[in-house]
N, C-alpha and C positions, 0 to 999 in steps of 0.2 A: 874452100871452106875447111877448116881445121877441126876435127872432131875430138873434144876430150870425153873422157870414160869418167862417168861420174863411181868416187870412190864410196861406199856408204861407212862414213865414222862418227865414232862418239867423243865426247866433250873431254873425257878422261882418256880418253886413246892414246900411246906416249906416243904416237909420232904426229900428234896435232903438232905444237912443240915446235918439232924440227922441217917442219914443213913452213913454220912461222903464220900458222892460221891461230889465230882468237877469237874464242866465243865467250859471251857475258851467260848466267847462271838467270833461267827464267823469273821473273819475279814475281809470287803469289798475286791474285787481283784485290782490291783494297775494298773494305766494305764500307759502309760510312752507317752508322748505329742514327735512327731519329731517337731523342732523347729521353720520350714513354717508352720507345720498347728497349731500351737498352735499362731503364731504370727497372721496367717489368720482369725483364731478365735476371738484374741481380736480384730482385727482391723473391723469385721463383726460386731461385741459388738459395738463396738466403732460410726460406721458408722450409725450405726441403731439409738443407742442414742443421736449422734450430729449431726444430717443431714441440719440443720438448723439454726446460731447461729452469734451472732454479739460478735466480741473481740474486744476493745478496747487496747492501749497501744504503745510505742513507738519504730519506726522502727528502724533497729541496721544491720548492715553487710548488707547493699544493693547490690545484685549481678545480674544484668542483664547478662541471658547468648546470646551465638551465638545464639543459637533458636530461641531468642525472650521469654523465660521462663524468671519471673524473680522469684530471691529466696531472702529472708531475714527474721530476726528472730524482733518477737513484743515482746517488752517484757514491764515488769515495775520495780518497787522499789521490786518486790519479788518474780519474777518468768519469765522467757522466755519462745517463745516457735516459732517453727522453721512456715513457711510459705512459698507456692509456689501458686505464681500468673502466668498461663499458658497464652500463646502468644496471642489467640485469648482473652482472657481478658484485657491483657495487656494494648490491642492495642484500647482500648474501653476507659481508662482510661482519665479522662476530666484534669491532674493534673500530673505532674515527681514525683516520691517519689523519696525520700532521708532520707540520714539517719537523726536521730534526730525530724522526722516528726510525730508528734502526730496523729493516725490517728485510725476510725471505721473500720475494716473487718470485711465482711461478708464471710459464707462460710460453710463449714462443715469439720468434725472431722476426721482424717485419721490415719493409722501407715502406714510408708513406709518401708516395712518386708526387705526391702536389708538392715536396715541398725537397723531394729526393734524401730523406730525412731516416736513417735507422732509429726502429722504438721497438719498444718490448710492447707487447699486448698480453696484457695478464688477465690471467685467470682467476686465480687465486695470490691470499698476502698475509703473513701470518709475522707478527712483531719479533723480535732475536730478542730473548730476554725471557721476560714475563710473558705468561700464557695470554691468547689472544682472548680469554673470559675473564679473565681476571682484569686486562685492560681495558675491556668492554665496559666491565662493573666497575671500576673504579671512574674510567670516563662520564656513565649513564647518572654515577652517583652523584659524580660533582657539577654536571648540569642539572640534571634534579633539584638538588638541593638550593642553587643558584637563583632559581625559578620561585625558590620558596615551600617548595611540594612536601619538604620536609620538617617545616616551621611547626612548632608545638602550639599556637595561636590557630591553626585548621584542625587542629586534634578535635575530635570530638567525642564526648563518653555514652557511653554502652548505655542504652534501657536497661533499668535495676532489675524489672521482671517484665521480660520478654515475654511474646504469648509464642511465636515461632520464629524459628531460627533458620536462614537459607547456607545451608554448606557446597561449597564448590569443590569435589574432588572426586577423587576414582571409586565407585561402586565398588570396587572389585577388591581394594584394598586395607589392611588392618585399619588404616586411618580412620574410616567409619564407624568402623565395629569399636572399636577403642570408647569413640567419641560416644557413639550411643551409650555403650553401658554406663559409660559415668553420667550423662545425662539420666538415665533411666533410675540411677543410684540417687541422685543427689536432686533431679526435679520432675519427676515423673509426671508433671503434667505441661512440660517443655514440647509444643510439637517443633519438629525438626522436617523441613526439606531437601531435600538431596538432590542436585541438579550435578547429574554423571558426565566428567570431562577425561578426557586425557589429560593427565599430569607431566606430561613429556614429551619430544616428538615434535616435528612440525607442524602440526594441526593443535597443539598444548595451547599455545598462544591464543589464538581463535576463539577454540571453545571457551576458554578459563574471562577474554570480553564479549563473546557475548554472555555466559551465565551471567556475569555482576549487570548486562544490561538488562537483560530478560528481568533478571529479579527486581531492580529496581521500577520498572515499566508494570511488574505484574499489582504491588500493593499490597502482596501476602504474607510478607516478612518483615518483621522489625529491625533484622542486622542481618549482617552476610558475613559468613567464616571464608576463608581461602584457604585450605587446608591441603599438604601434601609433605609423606613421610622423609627421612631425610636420604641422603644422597651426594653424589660428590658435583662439582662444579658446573660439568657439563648436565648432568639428571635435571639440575634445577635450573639451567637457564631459559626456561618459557617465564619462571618468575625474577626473572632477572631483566624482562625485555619490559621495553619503553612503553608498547601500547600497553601492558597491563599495569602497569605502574600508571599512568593515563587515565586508564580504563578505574583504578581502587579509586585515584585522586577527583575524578567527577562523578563518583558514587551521590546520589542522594541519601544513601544508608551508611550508619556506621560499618565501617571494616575493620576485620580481626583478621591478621595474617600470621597464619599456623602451621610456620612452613619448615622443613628438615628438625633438625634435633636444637638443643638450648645453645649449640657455638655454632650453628649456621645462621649465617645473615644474609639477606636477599632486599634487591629492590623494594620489593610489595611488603616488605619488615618495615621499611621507612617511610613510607607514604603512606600507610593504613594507621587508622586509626588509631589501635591497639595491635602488639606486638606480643604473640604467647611463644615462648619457647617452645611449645610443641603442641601437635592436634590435643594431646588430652588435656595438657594445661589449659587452652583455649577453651574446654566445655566447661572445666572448673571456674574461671574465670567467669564465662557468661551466667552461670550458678550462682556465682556466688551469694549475692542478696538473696537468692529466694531460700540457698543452704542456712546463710545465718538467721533468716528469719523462722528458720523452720527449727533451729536450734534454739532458739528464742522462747518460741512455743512451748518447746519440749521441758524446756528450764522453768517456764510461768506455770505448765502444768504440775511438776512438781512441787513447785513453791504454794501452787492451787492445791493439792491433794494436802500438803501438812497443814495448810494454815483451816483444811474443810475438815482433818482429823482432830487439828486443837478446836475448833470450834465446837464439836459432837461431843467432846470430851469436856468442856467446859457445860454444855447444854447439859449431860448426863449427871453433871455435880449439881447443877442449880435442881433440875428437877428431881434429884433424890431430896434436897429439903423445901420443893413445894406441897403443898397436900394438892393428892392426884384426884380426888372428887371436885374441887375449887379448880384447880386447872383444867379439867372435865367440861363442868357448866360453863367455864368462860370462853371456852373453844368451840362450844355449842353455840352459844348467845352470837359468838362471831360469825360462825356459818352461818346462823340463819338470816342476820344482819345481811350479808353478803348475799345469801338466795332472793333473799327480796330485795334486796340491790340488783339481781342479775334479771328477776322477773321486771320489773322496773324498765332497766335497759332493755328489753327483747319486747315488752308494747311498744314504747315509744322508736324501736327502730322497726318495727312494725307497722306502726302508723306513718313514720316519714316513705317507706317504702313504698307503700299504698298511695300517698299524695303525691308521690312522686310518677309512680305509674297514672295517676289519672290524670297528671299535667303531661305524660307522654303519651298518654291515648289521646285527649284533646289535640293534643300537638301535631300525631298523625293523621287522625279524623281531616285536622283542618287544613292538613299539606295536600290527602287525597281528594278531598273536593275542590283543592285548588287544582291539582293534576288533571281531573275529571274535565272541568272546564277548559282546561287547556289541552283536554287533549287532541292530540293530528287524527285521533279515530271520528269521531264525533265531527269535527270541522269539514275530515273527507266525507261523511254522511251527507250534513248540509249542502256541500258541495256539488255530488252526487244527485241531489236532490232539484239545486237550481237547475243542474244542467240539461234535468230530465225533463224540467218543466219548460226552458227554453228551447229543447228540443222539438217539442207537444209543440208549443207558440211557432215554431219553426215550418213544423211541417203543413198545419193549418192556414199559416200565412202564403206558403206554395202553391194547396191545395188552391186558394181563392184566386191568385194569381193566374194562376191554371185555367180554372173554369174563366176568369174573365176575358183571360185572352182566348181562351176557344170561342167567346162568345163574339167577341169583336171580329174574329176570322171567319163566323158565321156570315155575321153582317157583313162584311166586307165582299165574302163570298156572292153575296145574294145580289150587292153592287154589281160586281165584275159579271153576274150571271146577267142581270138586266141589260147591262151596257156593251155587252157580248154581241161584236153582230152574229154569230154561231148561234143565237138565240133567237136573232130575225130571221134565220135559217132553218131555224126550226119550226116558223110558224108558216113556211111555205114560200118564204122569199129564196130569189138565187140570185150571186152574182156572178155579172158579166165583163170578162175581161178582153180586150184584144188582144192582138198579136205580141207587142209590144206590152203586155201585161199592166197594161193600164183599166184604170173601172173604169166601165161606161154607163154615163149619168144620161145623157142625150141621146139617142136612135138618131138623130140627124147627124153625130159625128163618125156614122158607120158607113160604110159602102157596102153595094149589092156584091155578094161574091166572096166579101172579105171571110175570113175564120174567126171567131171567138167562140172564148173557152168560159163554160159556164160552172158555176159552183154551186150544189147543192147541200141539204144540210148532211146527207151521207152521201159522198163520191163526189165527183165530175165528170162531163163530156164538152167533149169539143164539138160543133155546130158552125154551117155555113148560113152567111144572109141571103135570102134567094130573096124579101120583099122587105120595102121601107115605107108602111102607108103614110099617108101626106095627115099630120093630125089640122083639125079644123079650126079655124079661128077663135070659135067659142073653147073651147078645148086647151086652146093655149092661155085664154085667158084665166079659165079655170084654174089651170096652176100657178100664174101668178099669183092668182090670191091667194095660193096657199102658200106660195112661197114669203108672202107678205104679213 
C-alpha cells in the first residue's frame, strides 16, 4: 500500500497551478424572501429612511372615504405617488383639497404590503400659493353662499327697542367696555347680557355655539351680538369656521356680527343678520331708534316750552285788558260749579261702592254656607257618628249571641250529663268488663274462676268469679217483662 503525505494548501497557492489541481470558489447559500416579509423589510427600510419629509406636487384622484380617510395621488410632470391622509388629520385640515390643488405634504414614507404599494402617509397639507385661511374662507364662503345662508330674503331686521340684548365675547376685553358705554350714553335703560367666550383658540369655536344656543333656548334676550375686536386672519378664524356660521344661521334670534375692524370680513359678517363694522358700531346701531326717539322728545320739548311761553304771553295780554274783579267771580262761579260736581261724584261712587260691597258680602255669605254644607269636617262627624252607633249595634249583637250560645251549651251539657253512663256511676252503679274487655250484661256468660275488671264511679278493681247463683224461674221472667 502506497502512502501519500497529505499536503495542506490553499486555493491561491501558486503551485496549485502547476500541480494542475482545480478548485471552484464556495458559493454563498441562497435565501429565498416569502413575499410579506420581504415586502415588511423594505417598508422597515423604508420607514426608517423617510420618517420625516415635505413632498410637493399636484393632487389627482381625490377620494374621500366613509371613514373619514382620505386617499389621493401627488403627483408632477414626472412621477406620482399614492397618499393617505387618516381621519383624525383630515379633520384638523384649515382648507377642502381637491383635485388639481397644488399643494406641500408632510409626512413619512410607507409600503402598504396588501398591495406592495409605496404611499406617503400625511400628516399634515398646506396649499403652494394662497394661505391655507384664506383658501379655507374663500371655499367656506362659496359653499355658504351656494346653500343660500347668504340670501338677503333670510335677513331679518333688529327689534326697534329692544328691552335686552345677549353679547357673545371676552369679558376681559375693550370689546365690552367700548360697547357698554355707548349703550349706557345713548340708551340707559338697554339691559345687556354678557355670556363670556374665548374669542380665539381652539375651544373659540365651541364656546361662541353654544352661547348663541344657550341664549336662544334661555328666552331672555331679544337679539344676540357676536362681537370680537379686530385681528389678522389666523386671530379670527373661530369666526370664519362652519359650525359657527351654522350655529348665527339657525339662531331663532336676530344676529348682529361685530367682528374685527370696518375692512375685516368674516364668515359670521355673511350669514348674520346685520353686519356692524365694529363692536361699537353695532351698540349704535342696536340704539339707534330708541336714540332718535329720544332726540325727538328733546326737539317736541323745545318746541313745547316756546309754543307754552307764547301761550302765557298771549294769556298776560288778554288779561291786562280784562277787569280782574269780573274775571275774579267767574273763576269763582267755576269752582264752586265744579266742587259740587266733585261732591256729586264722591256720593254716588260712594253709594256704588256700598252696593257693590253688599252684593260681595251676600256673595260670600252664600259661597260659605255652601262650603259649610259641603264640608269633609262635618260629613267625617256624621260618619264618625254612624260608625259609633254601628259599633254599639255591633257589640250588643255579640253580647246576645254569646249568652245564647252559652245557654244552649248549658242545655246541651245537661243532656250529655243525663245520658252520661259516668252519671249511672254515680248513683252507685259499676261496670263489668271481662278479660277481653267486653261489658257483661248476663252473669251466665261468665265462668267460675274467670277475672273481670270492674268500674266504679271513682277508680277500678279487678275481681275473680268464685260463685254464679242459679237465678229462679220467676226471676227470669221478671225481667222479661222489663225488658218488654
Amino acid at each position: 500500500m502506497q502512502v501519500v503525505d497529505c499536503i495542506e494548501m490553499k486555493i491561491d497557492d501558486p503551485f496549485v497551478p502547476q500541480l494542475g489541481l482545480s478548485f471552484e470558489a464556495p458559493r454563498p447559500a441562497r435565501r429565498v424572501w416569502p413575499v410579506r416579509e420581504l415586502v415588511a423589510h423594505v417598508r422597515d427600510l423604508v420607514e426608517e429612511q423617510f420618517t420625516d419629509i415635505w413632498a410637493e406636487g399636484e393632487i389627482s384622484n381625490y377620494r374621500p372615504a366613509p371613514s373619514g380617510h382620505v386617499y389621493f395621488t401627488l403627483k408632477d410632470a414626472e412621477a406620482q405617488l399614492p397618499v393617505v391622509l387618516f381621519r383624525r388629520q383630515a379633520m384638523l385640515l384649515r382648507f377642502r383639497p381637491e383635485d388639481g390643488l397644488h399643494v406641500l405634504v408632510r409626512g413619512k414614507v410607507s409600503v402598504y404590503e396588501q398591495r406592495g404599494q409605496m404611499q406617503l402617509v400625511a400628516e399634515t397639507m398646506e396649499p403652494v400659493g394662497a394661505g391655507s385661511l384664506q383658501l379655507a374662507f374663500e371655499q367656506l364662503k362659496e359653499r355658504l353662499a351656494s346653500e343660500g345662508l347668504f340670501d338677503a330674503s333670510r335677513k331679518r331686521k333688529l327689534p326697534a327697542f329692544p328691552r335686552t340684548v345677549g353679547i357673545v365675547t371676552s369679558p376681559t376685553g375693550a370689546v365690552i367696555r367700548d360697547f357698554l358705554n355707548i349703550v349706557g350714553r345713548r340708551h340707559s335703560g338697554l339691559n345687556v347680557m354678557l355670556y363670556p367666550v374665548s374669542v380665539q383658540g381652539e375651544q373659540a369655536v365651541g364656546e361662541i355655539c353654544t352661547a348663541i344656543r344657550e341664549f336662544n333656548e334661555s328666552g331672555l334676550v331679544d337679539l344676540i351680538v357676536v362681537a370680537r375686536g379686530g385681528g389678522s386672519l389666523e386671530d379670527l378664524a373661530a369666526f370664519n369656521s362652519e359650525a359657527v356660521a351654522r350655529a348665527i344661521a339657525g339662531s331663532s334670534l336676530p344676529v348682529v356680527s361685530a367682528v374685527g375692524h370696518e375692512t375685516d370680513f368674516t364668515i359670521a359678517d355673511f350669514v348674520a343678520d346685520l353686519r356692524a363694522p365694529t363692536p361699537s358700531a353695532a351698540a349704535e346701531l342696536i340704539t339707534e331708534a330708541q336714540h332718535k326717539v329720544a332726540e325727538v322728545i328733546v326737539e317736541l320739548g323745545r318746541r313745547l316750552e316756546r309754543a307754552a311761553r307764547y301761550q302765557v304771553l298771549q294769556a298776560r295780554q288778554r288779561w291786562s285788558r280784562v277787569d280782574a274783579g269780573r274775571n275774579e267771580m267767574r273763576m269763582t262761579q267755576q269752582l264752586r260749579r265744579q266742587e259740587l260736581r266733585l261732591d256729586d261724584l264722591a256720593a254716588r261712587a260712594e253709594q256704588a261702592v256700598e252696593a257693590k260691597l253688599s252684593i260681595l258680602t251676600e256673595t260670600q255669605e252664600r259661597l260659605n254656607a255652601a262650603v259649610l254644607r259641603h264640608d269633609p269636617r262635618e260629613r267625617l262627624g256624621q260618619s264618625r257618628q254612624r260608625l259609633t252607633v254601628a259599633h254599639q249595634h255591633m257589640e250588643m249583637a255579640m253580647l246576645h249571641r254569646m249568652h245564647a250560645a252559652s245557654s244552649q251549651r248549658g242545655a246541651l251539657n245537661a243532656r250529655l250529663e243525663a245520658l252520661s253512663p259516668l252519671a249511672v256511676l254515680d248513683r252507685g252503679y259499676a261496670l263489668v268488663q271481662d278479660e277481653q274487655g267486653r261489658v257483661v250484661r248476663d252473669a251466665a256468660t261468665l265462668a267460675t274462676g274467670e277475672v273481670v275488671q270492674t268500674r266504679l264511679a271513682r277508680g277500678r278493681f279487678t275481681s275473680r268469679v268464685e260463685e254464679i247463683p242459679v237465678e229462679s224461674d220467676e226471676s227470669k221472667k221478671t225481667k222479661e217483662r222489663r225488658k218488654k
